[in-house]
N, C-alpha and C positions, 0 to 999 in steps of 0.2 A: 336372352329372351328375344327380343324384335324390336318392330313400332313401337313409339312409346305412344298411347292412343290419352288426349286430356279429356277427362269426365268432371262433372258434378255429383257432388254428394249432400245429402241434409242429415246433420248430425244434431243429435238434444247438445243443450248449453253444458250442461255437464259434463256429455262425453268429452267434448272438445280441450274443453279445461282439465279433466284428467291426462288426457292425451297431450298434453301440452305440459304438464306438470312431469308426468314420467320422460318426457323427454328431453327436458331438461334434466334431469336427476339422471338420467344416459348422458346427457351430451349429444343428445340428436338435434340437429341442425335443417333435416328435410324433411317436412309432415310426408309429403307426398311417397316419398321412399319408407318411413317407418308404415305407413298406411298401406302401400302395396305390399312387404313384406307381411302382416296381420294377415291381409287378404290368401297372401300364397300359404302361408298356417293354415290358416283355417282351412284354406280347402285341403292342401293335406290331412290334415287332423279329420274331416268329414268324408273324402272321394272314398274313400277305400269301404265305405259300408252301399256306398250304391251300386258297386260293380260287383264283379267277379272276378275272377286271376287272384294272383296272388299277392301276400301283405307280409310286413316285416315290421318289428319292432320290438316292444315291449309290453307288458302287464304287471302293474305294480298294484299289489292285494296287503291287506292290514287285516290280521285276523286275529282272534284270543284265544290261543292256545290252552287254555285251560278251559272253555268252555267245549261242553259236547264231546263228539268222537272229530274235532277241527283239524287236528293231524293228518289223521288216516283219510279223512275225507276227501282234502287238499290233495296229500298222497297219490291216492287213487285214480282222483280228477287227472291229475299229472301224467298219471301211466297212462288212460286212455286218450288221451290226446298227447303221445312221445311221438306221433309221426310229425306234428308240427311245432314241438315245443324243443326248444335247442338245448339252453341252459335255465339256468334256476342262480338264486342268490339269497340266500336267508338270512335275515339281520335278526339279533335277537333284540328288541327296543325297550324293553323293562324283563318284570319275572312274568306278566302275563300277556303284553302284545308284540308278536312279529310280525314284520317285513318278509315280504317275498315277489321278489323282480324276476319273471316269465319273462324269456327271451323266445321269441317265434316268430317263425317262417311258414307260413301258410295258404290256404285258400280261405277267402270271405266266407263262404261257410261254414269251413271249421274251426274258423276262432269266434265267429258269433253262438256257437253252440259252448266255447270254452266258455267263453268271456259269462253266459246265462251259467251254467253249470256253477261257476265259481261264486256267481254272484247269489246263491242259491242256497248257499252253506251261510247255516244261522252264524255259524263263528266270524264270519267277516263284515268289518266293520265296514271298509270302503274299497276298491276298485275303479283302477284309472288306467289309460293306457297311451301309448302315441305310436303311432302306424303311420305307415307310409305303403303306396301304392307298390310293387315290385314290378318294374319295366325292362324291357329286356332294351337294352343301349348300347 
């Protein structure tokens, strides 16, 4: 990283005490370093929807297969976006909800048209993801 630059922060009474509870429950010894780590998440977690270029990660969707046409759907969704979608991973979790972990490599554009499209099928319960910017180094 660099400089190491000292700031102030104002956090509610709570947060602080959570953060201090989970950290002990780690064995974290330096606020300052679990708090800059948070900070480096979260902007990973968030940079990659205000740019362009390209993103890498994953898409983890929970759907009901027994409701609708949620197969074919998913299916389908999957074939039209194979230019940025790498692998796939299906858990079966009971007789009527799956698991399915999207692995992709893309452009901000076309994983926010995946990521809408998926989330768009009545069969799916929930949709999550974690990305990272793709930087050439």
């Amino acid at each position: 990283m660099g400089k190491v630059k000292r700031i102030s922060i104002t956090l509610p009474e709570e947060v602080l005490k959570d953060l201090d509870k989970v950290m002990e429950k780690m064995g974290a010894h330096n606020r300052s370093k679990v708090i800059s780590n948070a900070i480096v998440s979260y902007i990973s977690a968030t940079q990659w929807m205000l740019g362009e270029g390209l993103v890498s990660g994953s898409i983890t969707l929970i759907y009901d297969h027994e409701r609708g046409e949620a197969v074919r759907k998913i299916t389908h969704i999957q074939h039209d976006f194979s230019d940025i979608i790498k692998a796939t991973i299906h858990v079966h979790l009971s007789e009527k909800l799956c698991l399915e972990i999207i692995s992709i490599v893309g452009s901000v554009e076309r994983l926010k048209k995946l990521l809408t499209e998926l989330r768009e099928v009545k069969a799916v319960l929930g949709v999550s993801f974690s990305l990272f910017p793709v930087t050439e180094g």
